[in-house]
C-alpha positions as CSV (number, residue, x, y, z in Angstrom):
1,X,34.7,4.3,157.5
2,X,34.7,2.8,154.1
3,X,33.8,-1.2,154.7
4,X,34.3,-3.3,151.9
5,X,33.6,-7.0,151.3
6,X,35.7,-9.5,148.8
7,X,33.9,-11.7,147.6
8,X,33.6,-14.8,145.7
9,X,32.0,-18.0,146.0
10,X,34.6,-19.6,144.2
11,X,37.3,-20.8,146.5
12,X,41.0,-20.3,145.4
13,X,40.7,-17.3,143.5
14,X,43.0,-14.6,146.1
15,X,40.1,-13.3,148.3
16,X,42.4,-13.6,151.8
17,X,45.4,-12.5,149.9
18,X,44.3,-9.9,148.5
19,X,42.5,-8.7,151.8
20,X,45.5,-9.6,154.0
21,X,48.0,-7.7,151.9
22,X,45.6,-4.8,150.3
23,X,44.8,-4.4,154.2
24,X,48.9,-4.4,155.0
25,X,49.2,-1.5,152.4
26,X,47.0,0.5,153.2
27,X,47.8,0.3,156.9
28,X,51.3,0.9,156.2
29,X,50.1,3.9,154.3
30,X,48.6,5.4,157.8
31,X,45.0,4.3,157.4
32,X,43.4,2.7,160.3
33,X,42.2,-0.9,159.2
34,X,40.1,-3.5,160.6
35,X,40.0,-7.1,158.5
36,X,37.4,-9.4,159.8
37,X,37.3,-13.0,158.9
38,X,34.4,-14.9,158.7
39,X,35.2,-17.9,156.4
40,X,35.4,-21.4,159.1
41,X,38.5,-22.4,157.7
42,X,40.5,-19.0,159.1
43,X,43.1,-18.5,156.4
44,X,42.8,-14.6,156.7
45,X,43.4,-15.3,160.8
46,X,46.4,-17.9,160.3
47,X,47.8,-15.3,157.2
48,X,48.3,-12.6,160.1
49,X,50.4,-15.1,162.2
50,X,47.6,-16.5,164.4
51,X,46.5,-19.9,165.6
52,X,42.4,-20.0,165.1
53,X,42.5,-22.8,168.2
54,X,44.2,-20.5,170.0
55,X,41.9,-17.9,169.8
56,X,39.3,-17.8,172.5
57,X,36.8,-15.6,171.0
58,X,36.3,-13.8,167.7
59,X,33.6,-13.5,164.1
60,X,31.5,-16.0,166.1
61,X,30.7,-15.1,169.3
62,X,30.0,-11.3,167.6
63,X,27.4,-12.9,165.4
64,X,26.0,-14.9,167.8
65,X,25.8,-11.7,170.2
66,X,28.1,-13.3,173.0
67,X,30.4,-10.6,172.8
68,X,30.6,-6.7,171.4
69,X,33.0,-6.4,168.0
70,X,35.2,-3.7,170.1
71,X,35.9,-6.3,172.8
72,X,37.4,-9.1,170.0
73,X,39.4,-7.6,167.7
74,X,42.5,-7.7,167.9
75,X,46.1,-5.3,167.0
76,X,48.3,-8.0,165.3
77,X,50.0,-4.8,163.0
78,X,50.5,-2.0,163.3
79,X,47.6,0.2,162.2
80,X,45.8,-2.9,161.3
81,X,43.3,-5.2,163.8
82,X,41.6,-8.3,162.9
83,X,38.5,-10.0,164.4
84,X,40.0,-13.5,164.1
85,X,38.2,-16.9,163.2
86,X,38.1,-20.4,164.3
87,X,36.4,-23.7,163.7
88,X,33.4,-22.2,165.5
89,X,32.0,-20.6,162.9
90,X,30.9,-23.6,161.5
91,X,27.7,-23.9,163.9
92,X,26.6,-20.3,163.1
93,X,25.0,-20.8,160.4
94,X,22.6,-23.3,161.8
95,X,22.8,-21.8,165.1
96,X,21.1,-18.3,163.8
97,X,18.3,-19.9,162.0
98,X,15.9,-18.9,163.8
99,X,16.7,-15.7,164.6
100,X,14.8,-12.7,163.6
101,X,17.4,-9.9,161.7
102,X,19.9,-12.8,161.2
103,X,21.4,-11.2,158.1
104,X,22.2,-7.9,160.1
105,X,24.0,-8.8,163.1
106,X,27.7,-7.9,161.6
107,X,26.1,-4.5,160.5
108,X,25.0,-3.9,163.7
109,X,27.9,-4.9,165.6
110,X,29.8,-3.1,163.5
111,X,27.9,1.0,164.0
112,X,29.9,0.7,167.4
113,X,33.2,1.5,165.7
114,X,32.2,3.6,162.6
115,X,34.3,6.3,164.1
116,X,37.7,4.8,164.9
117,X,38.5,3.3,161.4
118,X,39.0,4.1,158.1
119,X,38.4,1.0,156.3
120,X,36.3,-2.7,157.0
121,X,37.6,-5.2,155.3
122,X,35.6,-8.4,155.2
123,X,37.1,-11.8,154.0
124,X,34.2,-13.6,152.8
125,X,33.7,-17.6,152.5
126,X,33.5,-19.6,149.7
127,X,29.4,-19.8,149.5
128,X,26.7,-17.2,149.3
129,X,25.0,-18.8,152.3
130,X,24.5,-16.3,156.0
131,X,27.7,-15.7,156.5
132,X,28.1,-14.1,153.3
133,X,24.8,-12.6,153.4
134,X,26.0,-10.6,156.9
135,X,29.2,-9.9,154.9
136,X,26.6,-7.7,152.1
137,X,24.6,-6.5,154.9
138,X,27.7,-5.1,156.7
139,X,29.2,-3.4,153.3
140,X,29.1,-0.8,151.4
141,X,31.4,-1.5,148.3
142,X,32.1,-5.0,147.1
143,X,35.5,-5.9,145.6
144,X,35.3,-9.4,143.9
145,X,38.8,-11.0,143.0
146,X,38.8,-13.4,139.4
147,X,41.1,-15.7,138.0
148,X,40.5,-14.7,134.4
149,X,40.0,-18.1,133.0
150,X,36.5,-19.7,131.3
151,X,35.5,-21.2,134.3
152,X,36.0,-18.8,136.4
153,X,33.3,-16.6,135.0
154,X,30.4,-19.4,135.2
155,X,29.6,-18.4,138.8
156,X,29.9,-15.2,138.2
157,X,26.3,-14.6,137.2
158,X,25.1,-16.1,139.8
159,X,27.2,-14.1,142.8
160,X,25.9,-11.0,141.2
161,X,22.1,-11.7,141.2
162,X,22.9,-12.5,145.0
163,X,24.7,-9.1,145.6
164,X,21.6,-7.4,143.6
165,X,18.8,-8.8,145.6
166,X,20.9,-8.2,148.7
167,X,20.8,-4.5,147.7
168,X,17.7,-4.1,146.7
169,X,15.8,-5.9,149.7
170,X,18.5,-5.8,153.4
171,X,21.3,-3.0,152.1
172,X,20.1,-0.4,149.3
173,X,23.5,1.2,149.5
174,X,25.8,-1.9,148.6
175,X,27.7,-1.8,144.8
176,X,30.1,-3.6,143.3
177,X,32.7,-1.1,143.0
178,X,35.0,-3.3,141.0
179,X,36.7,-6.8,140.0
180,X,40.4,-7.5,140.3
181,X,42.0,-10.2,138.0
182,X,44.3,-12.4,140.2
183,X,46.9,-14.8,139.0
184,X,46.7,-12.7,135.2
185,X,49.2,-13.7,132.4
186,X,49.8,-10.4,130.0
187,X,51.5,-13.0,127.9
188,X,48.6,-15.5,127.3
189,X,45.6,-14.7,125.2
190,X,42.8,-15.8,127.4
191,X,43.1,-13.7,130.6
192,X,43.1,-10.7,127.6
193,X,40.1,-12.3,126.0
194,X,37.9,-12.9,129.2
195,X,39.5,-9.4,130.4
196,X,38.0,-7.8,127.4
197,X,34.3,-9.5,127.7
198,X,33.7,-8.9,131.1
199,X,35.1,-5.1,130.5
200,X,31.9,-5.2,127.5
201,X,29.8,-6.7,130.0
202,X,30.6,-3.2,132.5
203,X,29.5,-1.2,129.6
204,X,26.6,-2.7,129.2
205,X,25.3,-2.0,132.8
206,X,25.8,1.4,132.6
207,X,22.6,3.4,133.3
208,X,20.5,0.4,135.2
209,X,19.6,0.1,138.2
210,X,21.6,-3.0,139.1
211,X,24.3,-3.0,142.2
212,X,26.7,-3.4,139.6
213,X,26.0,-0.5,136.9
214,X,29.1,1.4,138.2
215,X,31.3,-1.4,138.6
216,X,34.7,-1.7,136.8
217,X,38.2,-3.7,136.5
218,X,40.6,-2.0,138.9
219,X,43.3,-0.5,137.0
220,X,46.2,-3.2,138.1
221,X,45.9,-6.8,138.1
222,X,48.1,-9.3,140.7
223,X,50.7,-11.2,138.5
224,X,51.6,-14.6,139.4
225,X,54.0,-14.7,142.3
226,X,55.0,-17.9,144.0
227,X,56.1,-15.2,147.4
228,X,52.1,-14.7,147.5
229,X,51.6,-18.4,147.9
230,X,54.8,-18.8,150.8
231,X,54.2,-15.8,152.6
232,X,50.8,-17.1,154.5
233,X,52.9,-20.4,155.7
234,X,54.9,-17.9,157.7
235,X,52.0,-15.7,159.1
236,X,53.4,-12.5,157.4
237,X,51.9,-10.7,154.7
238,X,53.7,-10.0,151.3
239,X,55.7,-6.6,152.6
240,X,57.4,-8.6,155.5
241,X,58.5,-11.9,153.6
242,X,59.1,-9.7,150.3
243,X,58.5,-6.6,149.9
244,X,60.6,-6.2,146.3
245,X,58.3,-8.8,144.8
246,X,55.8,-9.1,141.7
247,X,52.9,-9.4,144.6
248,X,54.2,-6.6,146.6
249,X,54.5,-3.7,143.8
250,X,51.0,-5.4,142.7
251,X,49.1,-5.4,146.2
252,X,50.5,-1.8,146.6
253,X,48.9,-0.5,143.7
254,X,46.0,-2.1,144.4
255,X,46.1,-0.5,147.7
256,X,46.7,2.7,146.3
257,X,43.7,2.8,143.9
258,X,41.2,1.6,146.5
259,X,42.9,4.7,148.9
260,X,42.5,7.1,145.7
261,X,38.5,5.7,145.1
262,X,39.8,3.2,142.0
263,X,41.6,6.4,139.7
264,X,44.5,4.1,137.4
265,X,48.4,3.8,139.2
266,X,49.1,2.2,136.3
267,X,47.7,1.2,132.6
268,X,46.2,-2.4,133.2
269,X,48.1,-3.0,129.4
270,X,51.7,-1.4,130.3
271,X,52.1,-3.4,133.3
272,X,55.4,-5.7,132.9
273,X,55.8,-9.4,133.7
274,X,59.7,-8.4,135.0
275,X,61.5,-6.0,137.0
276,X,65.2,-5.5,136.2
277,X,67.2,-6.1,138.8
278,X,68.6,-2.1,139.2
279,X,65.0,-0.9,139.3
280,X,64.4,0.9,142.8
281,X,61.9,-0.3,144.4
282,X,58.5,1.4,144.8
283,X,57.9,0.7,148.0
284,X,59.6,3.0,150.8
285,X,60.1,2.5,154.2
286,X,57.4,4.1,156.7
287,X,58.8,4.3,160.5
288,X,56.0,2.6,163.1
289,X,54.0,5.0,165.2
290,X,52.7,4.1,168.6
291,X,48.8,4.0,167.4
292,X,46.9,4.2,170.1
293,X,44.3,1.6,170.0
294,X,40.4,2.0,169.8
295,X,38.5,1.9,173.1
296,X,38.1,-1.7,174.7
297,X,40.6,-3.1,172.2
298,X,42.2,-6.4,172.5
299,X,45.9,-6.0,172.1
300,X,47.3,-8.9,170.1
301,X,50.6,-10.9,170.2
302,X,53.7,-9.1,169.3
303,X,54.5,-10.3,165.8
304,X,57.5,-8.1,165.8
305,X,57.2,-7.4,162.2
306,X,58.8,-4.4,160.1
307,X,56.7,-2.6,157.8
308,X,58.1,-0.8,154.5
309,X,55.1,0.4,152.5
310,X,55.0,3.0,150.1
311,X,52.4,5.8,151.0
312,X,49.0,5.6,149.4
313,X,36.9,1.2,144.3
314,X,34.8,-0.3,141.2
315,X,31.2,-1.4,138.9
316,X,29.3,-5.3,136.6
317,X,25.7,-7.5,135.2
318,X,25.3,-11.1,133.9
319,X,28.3,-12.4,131.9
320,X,26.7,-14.1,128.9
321,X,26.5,-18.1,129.9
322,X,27.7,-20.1,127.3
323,X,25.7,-21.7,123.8
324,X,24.2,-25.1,125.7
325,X,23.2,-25.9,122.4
326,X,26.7,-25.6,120.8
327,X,28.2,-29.7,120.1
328,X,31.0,-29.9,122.7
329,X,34.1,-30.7,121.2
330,X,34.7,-34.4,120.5
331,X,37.7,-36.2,122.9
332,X,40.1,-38.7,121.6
333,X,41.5,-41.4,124.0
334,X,45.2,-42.1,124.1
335,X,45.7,-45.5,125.4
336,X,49.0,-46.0,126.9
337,X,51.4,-48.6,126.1
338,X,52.0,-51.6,127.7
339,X,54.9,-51.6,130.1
340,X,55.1,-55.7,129.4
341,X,55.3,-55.2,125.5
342,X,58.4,-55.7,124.0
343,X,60.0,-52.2,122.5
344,X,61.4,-52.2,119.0
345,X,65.0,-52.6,118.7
């Protein structure tokens, strides 16, 4: 079983999205996929077409040991189960403060069903705090999503000094296999620009001994789609409110790298911004098998969702922080006109 965390501390940046839908894909592609949610606000658990209040159980009664992974996750697709989230995660931090090998429970929970999947998924929070940390202890690969912008990268540092001392002191085999560039613009310079430094910054690690030294860019990059941004509002994922859009031909390539261990579906640079309209579609219809579930499985509700998917990882060090000494640029207020002053005739 391949488990895989996406991660980034910044919030807003496509880390449910792209686990929901990558998840969807490769599902739909006959893999058998478990997603596990462990950010307190329980987008990844409301994306799949759940209420979190609903749920009675899930991420925190495994990680406070009140229940056995196997027992909580549920089949909402399929091929694809989810070990939901609800407002209760909250408390866990505090709650496992004191416990000795707090960092380790999700690993350990986990070893139960190495066997009966082929990928973990693990939507992370938006901090680096224990949640997180069990996230890193539990994976093996790393996948961190980026808006390409400025600011975007001034975290960046910072998260992978946290994945590296993760690796080298709880789990000495998680790497960052690779970043993916959510929200890119070919058309605009800077996504290119910040694109091209953190590919340099790759290079450099080549040959060290940091988690990151293999990392890379995956090959595709998620255009901006306003589909990705309606399709959580109606619990479905990308391939059952559109599957002929931008995000779905994007997710599926994504999907389809990750399946084929991160080897190009398509040049980064030839990727268009438009489909014409007589293009056929990529994506083709899969029929839905009767998967039998793992042992002690919880069945979930019956979204009764279609899914047509087509059939079916990554390496980074510190991005350079920016000149403190450099004179920021000077700003020039505009004050508005008065409403009450009289306009020229």
């Amino acid at each position: 079983m391949r488990k895989i965390a996406v991660l980034n501390q910044k919030g807003g940046v496509g880390k449910t999205t792209t686990v929901v839908n990558t998840a969807a894909a490769l599902a739909g592609m006959g893999s058998r996929v478990v997603v596990v949610d462990l950010d307190p606000q329980s987008h990844l658990t409301i994306h799949l077409g759940l209420e979190p209040q609903a749920i009675g159980a899930g991420s925190y009664e495994v990680l406070t040991k009140e229940a056995k992974f196997e027992e909580e996750i549920m089949l909402v697709r399929p091929n694809l189960w989810l070990l939901p989230a609800n407002i209760n995660l909250v408390g866990a931090e505090s709650e496992l403060v004191s416990v000795v090998g707090r960092e380790t429970i999700l690993r350990e929970a986990v070893e139960t069903v190495e066997d009966k999947f082929d990928y973990l998924m693990i939507d992370c929070p938006p901090s680096l705090g224990l949640l997180t940390l069990n996230a890193l202890a539990a994976a093996e690969e790393v996948l961190i999503p980026l808006q390409p912008h400025f600011l975007a990268l001034q975290g960046f540092g910072k998260l992978l000094q946290t994945i590296d001392l993760v690796n080298k002191r709880i789990n000495p085999g998680l790497k960052v296999r690779g970043i993916l560039l959510c929200m890119f613009e070919s058309r605009a310079s800077l996504p290119k620009e910040v694109r091209a430094d953190i590919e340099n910054f790759l290079e450099n690690a080549r040959g060290t001994n940091c988690a990151w030294a293999q990392a890379r860019i995956l090959p595709t990059f998620i255009r901006r789609n306003i589909k990705l941004a309606e399709a959580p509002s109606y619990g479905q994922t990308i391939f059952e409110y559109e599957r002929n859009c931008h995000g779905a031909e994007d997710y599926l390539k994504v999907a389809e790298s990750i399946h084929n261990q991160f080897q190009p579906v398509q040049q980064l640079d030839t990727q268009p911004d438009t489909v014409e309209a007589e293009e056929p579609s990529t994506i083709e219809s899969v029929q839905e098998q009767d998967i039998p579930a793992p042992a002690d499985v919880t069945q979930g509700p019956d979204t009764g969702a279609e899914h047509d998917l087509d059939q079916p990882p990554i390496e980074i060090r510190t991005i350079p922080q920016p000149d403190t000494e450099a004179p920021s640029p000077e700003l020039t207020q505009t004050t508005p006109p008065d409403p009450e002053q009289n306009q020229p005739g």
